[in-house]
MDAnalysis code that builds the backbone (N, CA, C; Angstrom):
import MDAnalysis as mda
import numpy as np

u = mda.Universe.empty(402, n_residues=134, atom_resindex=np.repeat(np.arange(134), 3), trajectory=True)
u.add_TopologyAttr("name", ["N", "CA", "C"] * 134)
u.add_TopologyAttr("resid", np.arange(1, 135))
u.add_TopologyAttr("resname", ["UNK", "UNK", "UNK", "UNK", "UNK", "UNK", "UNK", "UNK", "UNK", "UNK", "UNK", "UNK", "UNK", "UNK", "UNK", "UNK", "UNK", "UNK", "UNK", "UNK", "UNK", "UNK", "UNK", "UNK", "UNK", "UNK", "UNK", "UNK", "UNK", "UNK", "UNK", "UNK", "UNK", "UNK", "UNK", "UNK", "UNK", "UNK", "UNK", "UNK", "UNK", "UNK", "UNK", "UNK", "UNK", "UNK", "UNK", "UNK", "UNK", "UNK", "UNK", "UNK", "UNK", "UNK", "UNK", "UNK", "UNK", "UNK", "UNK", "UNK", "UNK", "UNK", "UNK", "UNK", "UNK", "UNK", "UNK", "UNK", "UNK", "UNK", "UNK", "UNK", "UNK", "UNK", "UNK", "UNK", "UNK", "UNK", "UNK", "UNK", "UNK", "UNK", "UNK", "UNK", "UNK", "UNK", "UNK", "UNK", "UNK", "UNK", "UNK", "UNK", "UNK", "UNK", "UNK", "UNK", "UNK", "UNK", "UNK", "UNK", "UNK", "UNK", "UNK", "UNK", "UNK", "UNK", "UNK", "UNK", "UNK", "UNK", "UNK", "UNK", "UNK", "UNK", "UNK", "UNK", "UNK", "UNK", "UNK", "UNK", "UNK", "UNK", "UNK", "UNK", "UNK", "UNK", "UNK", "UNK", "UNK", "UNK", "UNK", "UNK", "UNK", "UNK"])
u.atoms.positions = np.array([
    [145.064, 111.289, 129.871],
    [146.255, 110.877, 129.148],
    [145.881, 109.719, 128.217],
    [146.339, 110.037, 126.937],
    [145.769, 108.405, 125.988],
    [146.915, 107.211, 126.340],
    [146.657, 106.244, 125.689],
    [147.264, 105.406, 125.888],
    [148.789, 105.553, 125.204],
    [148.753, 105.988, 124.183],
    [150.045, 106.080, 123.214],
    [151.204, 107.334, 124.467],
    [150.375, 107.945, 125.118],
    [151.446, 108.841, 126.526],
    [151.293, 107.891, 127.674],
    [150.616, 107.275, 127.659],
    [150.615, 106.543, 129.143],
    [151.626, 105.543, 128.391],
    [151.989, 104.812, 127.403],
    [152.477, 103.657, 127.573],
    [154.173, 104.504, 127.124],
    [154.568, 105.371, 126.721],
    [155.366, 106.157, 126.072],
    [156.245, 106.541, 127.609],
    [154.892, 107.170, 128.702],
    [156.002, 107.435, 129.979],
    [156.520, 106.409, 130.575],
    [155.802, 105.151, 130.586],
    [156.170, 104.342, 131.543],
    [157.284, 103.513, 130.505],
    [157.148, 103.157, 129.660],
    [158.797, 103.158, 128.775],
    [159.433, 104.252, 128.795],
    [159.667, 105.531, 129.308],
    [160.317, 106.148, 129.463],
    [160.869, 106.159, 130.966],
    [159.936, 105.444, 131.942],
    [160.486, 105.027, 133.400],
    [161.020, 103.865, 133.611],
    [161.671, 103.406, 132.691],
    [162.087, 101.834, 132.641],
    [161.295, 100.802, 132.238],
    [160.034, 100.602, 131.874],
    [159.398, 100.148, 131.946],
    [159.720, 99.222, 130.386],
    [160.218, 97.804, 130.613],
    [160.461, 96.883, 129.105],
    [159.407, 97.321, 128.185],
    [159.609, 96.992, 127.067],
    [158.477, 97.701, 125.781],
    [157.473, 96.843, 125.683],
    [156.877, 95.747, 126.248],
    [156.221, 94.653, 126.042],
    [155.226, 94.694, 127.792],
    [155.798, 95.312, 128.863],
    [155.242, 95.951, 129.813],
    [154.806, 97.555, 129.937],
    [155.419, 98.177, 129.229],
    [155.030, 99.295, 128.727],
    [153.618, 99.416, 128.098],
    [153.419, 98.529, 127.209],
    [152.337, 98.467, 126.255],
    [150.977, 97.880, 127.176],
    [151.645, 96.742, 127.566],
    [150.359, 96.003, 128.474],
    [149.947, 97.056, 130.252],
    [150.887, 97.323, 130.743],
    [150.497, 97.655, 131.743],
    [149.698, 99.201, 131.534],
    [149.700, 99.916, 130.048],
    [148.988, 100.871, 130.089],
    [146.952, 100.618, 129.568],
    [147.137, 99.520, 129.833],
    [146.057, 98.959, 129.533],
    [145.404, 97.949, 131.072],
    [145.601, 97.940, 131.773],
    [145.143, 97.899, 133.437],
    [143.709, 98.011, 133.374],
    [143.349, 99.072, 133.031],
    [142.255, 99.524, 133.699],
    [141.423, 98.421, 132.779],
    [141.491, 98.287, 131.356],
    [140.548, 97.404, 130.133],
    [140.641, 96.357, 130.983],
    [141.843, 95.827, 131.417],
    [142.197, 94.183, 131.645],
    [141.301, 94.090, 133.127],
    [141.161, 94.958, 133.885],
    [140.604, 94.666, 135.062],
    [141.860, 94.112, 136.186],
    [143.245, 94.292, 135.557],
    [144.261, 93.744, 136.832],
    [144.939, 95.105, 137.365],
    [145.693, 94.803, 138.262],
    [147.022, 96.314, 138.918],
    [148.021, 95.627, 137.976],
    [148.118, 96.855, 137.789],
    [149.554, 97.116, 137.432],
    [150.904, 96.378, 137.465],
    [150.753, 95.600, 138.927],
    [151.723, 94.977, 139.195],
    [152.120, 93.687, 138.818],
    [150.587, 92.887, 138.499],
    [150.114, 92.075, 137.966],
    [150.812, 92.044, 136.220],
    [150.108, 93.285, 135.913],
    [150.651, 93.026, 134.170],
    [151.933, 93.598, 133.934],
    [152.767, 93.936, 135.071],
    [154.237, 94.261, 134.903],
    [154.583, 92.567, 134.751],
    [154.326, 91.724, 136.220],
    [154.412, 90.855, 135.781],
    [154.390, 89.826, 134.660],
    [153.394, 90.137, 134.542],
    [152.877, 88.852, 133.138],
    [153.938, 89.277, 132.035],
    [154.236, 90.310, 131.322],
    [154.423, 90.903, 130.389],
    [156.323, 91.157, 130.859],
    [156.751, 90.729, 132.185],
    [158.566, 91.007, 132.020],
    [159.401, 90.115, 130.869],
    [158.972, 88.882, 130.889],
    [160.109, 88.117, 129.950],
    [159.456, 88.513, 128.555],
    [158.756, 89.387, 127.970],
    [158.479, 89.594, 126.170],
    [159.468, 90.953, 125.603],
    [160.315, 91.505, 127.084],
    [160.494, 92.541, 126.179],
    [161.725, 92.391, 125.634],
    [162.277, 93.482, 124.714],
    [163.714, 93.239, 123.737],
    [164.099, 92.119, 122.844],
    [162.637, 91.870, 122.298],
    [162.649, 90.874, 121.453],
    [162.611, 89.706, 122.048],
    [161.956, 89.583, 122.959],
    [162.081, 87.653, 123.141],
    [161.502, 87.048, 122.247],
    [161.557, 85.790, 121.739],
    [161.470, 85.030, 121.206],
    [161.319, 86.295, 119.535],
    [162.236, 86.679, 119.143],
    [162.374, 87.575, 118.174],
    [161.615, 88.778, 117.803],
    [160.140, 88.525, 118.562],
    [159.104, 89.339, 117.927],
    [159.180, 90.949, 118.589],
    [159.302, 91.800, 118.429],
    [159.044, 93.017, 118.823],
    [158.243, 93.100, 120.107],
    [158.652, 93.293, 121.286],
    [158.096, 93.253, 122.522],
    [157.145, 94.079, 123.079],
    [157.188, 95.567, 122.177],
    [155.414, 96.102, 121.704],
    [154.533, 95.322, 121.532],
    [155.006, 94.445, 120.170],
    [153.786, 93.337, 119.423],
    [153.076, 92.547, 120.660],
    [154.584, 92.172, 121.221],
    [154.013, 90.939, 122.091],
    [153.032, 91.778, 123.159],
    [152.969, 92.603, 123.783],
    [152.328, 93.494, 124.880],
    [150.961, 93.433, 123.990],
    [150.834, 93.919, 122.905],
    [149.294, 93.662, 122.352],
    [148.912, 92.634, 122.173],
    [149.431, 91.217, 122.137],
    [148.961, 90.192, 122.394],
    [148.573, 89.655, 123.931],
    [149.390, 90.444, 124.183],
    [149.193, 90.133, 125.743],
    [147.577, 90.417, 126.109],
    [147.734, 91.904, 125.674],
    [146.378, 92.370, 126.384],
    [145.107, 92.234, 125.512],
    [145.046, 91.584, 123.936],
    [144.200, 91.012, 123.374],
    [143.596, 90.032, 123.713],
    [144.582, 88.964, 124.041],
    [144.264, 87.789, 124.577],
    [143.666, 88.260, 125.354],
    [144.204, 88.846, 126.805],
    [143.561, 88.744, 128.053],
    [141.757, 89.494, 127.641],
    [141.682, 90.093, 126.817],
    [140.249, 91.005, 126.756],
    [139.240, 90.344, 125.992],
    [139.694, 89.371, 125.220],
    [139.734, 88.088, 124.104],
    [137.797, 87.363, 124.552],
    [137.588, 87.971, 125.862],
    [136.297, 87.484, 126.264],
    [136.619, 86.278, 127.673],
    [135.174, 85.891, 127.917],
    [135.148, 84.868, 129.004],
    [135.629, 83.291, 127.953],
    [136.129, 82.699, 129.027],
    [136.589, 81.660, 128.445],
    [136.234, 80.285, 129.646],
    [135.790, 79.751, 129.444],
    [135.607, 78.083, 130.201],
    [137.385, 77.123, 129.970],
    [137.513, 77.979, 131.460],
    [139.288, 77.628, 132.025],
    [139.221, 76.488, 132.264],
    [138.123, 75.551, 132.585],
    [138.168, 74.028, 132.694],
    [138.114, 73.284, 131.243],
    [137.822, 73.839, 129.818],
    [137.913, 73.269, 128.875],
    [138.858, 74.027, 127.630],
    [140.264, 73.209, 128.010],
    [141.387, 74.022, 127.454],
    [141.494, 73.890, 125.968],
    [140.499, 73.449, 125.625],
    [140.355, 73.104, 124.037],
    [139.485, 74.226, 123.313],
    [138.400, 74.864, 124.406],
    [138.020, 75.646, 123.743],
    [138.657, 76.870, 123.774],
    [139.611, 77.230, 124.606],
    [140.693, 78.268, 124.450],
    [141.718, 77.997, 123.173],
    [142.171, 77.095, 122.871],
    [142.599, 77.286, 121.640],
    [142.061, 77.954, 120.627],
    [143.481, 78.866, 120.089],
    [143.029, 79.536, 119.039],
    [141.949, 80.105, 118.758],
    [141.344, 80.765, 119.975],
    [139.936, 81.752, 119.836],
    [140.468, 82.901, 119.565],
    [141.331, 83.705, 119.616],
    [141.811, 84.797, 119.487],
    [142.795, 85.447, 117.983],
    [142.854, 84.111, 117.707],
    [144.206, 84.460, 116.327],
    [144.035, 85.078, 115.489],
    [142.817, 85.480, 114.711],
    [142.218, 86.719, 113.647],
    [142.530, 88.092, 114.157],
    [142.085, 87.928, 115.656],
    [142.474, 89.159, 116.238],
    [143.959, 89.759, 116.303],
    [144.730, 89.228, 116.529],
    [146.804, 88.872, 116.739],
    [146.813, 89.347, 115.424],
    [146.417, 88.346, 114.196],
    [147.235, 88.572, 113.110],
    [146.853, 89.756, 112.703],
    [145.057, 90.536, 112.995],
    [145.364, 91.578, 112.311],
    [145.533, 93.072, 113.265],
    [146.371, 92.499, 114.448],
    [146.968, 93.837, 115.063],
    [148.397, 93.652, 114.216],
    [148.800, 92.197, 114.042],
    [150.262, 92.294, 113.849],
    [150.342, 92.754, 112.434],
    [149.321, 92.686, 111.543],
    [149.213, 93.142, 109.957],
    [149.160, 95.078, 110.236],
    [148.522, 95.379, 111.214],
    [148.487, 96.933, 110.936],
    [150.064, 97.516, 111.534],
    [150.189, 96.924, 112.527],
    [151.896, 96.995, 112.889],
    [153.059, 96.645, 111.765],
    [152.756, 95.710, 110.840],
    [153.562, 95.549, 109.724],
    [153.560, 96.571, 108.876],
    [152.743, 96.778, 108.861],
    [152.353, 97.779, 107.410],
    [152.310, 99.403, 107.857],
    [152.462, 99.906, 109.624],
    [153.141, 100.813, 110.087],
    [154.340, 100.844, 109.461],
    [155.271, 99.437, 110.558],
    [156.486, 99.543, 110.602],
    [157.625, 98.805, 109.692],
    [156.822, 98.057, 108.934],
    [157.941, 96.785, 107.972],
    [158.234, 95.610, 108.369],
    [158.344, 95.383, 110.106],
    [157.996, 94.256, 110.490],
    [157.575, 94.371, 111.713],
    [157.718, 93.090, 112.237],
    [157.666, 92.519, 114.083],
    [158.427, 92.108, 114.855],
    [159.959, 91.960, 113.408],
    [160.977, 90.835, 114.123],
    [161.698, 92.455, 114.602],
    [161.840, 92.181, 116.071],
    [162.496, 93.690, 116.727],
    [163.916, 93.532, 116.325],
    [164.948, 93.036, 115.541],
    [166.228, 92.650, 115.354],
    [165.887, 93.771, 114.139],
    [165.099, 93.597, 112.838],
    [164.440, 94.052, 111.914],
    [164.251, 95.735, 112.194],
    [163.461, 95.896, 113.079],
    [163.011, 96.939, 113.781],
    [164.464, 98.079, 113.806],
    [165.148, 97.195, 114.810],
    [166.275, 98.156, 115.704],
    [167.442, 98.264, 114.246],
    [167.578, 97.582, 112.911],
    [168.221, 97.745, 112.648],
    [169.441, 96.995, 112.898],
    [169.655, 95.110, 113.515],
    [170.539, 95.134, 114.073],
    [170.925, 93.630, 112.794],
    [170.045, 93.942, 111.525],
    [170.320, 92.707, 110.527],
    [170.599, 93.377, 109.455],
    [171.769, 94.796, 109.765],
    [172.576, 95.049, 108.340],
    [171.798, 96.248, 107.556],
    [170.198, 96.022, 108.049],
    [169.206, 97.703, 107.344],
    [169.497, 98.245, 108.052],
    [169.002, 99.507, 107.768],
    [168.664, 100.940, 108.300],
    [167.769, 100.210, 109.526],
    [167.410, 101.255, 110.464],
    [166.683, 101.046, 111.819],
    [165.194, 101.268, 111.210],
    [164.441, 100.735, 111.202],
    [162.715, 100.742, 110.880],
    [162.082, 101.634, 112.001],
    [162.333, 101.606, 113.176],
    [161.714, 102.191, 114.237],
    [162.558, 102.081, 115.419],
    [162.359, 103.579, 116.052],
    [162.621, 103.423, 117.704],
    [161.835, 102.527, 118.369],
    [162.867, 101.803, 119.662],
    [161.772, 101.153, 120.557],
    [160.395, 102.162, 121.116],
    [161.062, 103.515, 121.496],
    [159.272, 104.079, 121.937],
    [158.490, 104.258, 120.692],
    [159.257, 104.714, 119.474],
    [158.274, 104.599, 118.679],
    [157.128, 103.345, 118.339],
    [157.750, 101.775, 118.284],
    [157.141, 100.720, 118.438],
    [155.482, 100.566, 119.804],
    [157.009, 101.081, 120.995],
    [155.866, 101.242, 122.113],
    [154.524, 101.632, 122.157],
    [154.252, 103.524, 121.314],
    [153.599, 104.441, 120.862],
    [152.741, 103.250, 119.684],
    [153.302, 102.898, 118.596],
    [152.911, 102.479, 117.531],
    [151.895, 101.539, 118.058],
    [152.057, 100.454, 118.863],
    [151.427, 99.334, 119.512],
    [150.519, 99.866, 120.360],
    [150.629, 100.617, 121.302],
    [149.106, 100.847, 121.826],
    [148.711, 101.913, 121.120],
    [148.441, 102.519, 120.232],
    [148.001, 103.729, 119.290],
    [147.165, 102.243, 118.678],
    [147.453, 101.390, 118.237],
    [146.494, 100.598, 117.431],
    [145.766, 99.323, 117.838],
    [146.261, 98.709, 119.148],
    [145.524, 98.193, 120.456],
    [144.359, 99.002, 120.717],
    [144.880, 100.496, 121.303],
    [143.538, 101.247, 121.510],
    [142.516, 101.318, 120.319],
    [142.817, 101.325, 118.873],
    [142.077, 101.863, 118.159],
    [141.337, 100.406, 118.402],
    [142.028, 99.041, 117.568],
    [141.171, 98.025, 117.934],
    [140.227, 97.906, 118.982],
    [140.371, 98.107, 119.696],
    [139.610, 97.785, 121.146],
    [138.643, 98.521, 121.054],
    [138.566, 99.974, 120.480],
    [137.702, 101.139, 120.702],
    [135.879, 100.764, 119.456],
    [137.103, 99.992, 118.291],
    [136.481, 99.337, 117.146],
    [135.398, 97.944, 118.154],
    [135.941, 97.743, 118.901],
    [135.315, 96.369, 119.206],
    [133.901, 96.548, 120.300],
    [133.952, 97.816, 120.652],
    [132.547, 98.435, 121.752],
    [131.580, 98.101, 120.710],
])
C-alpha cells in the first residue's frame, strides 16, 4: 500500500489530517503508531491556521531531519527549514495555499481542496521528498 492509501484510509478511519499524514509514516520515523497519533493530535483542522496535512509533513520531516545533539538546543535550531519551506512550496503550488480556512473554502472562495485530498496531496510529496533524499 503507498503512502498516499495508507494515509487516505486512516483519514478515512477518523484519523485528524495532520495524524493521518504522520502516522502513515511509522515505519521511516522508527516510532508505533501510537506514539505519532500522539505527537501529531493537536495539528489537525487547522491549528494554528496551517493546513493540518502541512503540519503532519513537518512533523515527520523534522522527526527524519537526522541525528541531532539533544543536549545542545542551539544546534537544533533551524536545521530543518529549507526542507519545510520547500515541502510547503510544492503543496502551494499543488494547492494555492496552507492556510486550511483557504483550503476548505471557509474565507468567501471557492474550496481549493478536500481535506483527504490535502491528506493524499501531503504524503504523495513527503514520500516523494524522502525517496529524493536516499
Amino acid at each position: 500500500m503507498s503512502k498516499v492509501e495508507k494515509a487516505a484510509e486512516k483519514h478515512g478511519n477518523g484519523y485528524n489530517c495532520a495524524q493521518a499524514v504522520t502516522c502513515s509514516f511509522c515505519e521511516e520515523m522508527k516510532i508505533d503508531e501510537s506514539t505519532a497519533k500522539e505527537i501529531s493530535k493537536k495539528y489537525g483542522g487547522g491549528a494554528f491556521k496551517t493546513c493540518g496535512a502541512v503540519m503532519g509533513m513537518y512533523i515527520v520531516s523534522n522527526f527524519m531531519s537526522g541525528e541531532k545533539n539533544l543536549d545542545n538546543p542551539a544546534e537544533l535550531k533551524n536545521t530543518n527549514s529549507d526542507q519545510l519551506n520547500k515541502l510547503e512550496k510544492m503543496f502551494k503550488d499543488k494547492n494555492g495555499s496552507v492556510i486550511c480556512a483557504e483550503l476548505k473554502g471557509k474565507t468567501g472562495n471557492k474550496v481549493l481542496r478536500s481535506c483527504r485530498g490535502c491528506v493524499e496531496d501531503a504524503a504523495m510529496i513527503l514520500e516523494k521528498c524522502l525517496e529524493n533524499q536516499k
